[in-house]
C-alpha positions in Angstrom: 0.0 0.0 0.0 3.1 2.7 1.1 4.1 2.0 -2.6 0.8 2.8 -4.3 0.4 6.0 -2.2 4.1 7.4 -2.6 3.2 6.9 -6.4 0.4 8.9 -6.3 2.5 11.4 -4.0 5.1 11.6 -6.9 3.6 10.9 -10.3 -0.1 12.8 -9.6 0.6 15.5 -6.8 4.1 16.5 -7.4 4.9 15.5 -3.5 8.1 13.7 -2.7 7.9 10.1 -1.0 7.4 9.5 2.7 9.5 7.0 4.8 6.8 5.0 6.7 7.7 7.1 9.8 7.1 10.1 8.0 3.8 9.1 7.0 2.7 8.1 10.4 4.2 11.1 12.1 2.6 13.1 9.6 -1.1 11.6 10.5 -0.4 12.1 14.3 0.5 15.5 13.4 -2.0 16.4 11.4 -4.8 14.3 13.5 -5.8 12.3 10.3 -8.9 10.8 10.9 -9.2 7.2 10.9 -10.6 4.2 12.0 -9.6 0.4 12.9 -11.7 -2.2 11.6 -12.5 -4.6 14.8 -15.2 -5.0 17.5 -14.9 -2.8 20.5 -16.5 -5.5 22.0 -13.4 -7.5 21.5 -10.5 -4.3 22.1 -12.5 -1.4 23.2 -11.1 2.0 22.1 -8.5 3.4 25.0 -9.3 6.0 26.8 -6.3 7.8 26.0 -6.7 7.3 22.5 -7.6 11.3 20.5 -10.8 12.0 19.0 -10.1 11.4 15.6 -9.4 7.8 15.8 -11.9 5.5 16.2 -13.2 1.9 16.4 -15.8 1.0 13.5 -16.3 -3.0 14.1 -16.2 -5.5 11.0 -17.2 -4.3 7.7 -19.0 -7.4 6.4 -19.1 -6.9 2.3 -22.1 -9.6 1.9 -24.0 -7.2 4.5 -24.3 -4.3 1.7 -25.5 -6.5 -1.4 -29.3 -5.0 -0.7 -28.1 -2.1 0.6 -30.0 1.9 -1.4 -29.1 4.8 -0.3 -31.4 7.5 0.3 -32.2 9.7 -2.3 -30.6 12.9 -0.8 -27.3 10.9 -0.6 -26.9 10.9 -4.1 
């Protein structure tokens, strides 16, 4: 994935490549939001963890197969 991205950087924005500790200490830095993908159930978030990253649960891709939108959302 760090390869596919510091393409993009390069070849599409111009940017130079990040070392994977630049990229990390660049979202810390910035407070990128993000999320990790497993039950809070099973690791709840910590409570010393900042507000911009969170714990979404499983994404299940066989859940969204019936899944419409609402009209305003698109």
């Amino acid at each position: 994935m760090r390869s596919i991205i510091n393409e993009f950087r390069k070849d599409t924005l111009g940017l130079s490549t990040l070392h994977i500790r630049q990229a990390v200490r660049l979202m810390l830095d910035e407070h990128v939001p993000h999320t990790y993908c497993w039950s809070p159930s099973l690791v709840p978030k910590p409570d010393d963890w900042p507000e911009h990253v969170d714990i979404s649960g499983f994404f299940f891709l066989d859940l969204a197969t019936n899944y419409k939108p609402p009209e305003d959302l698109m």
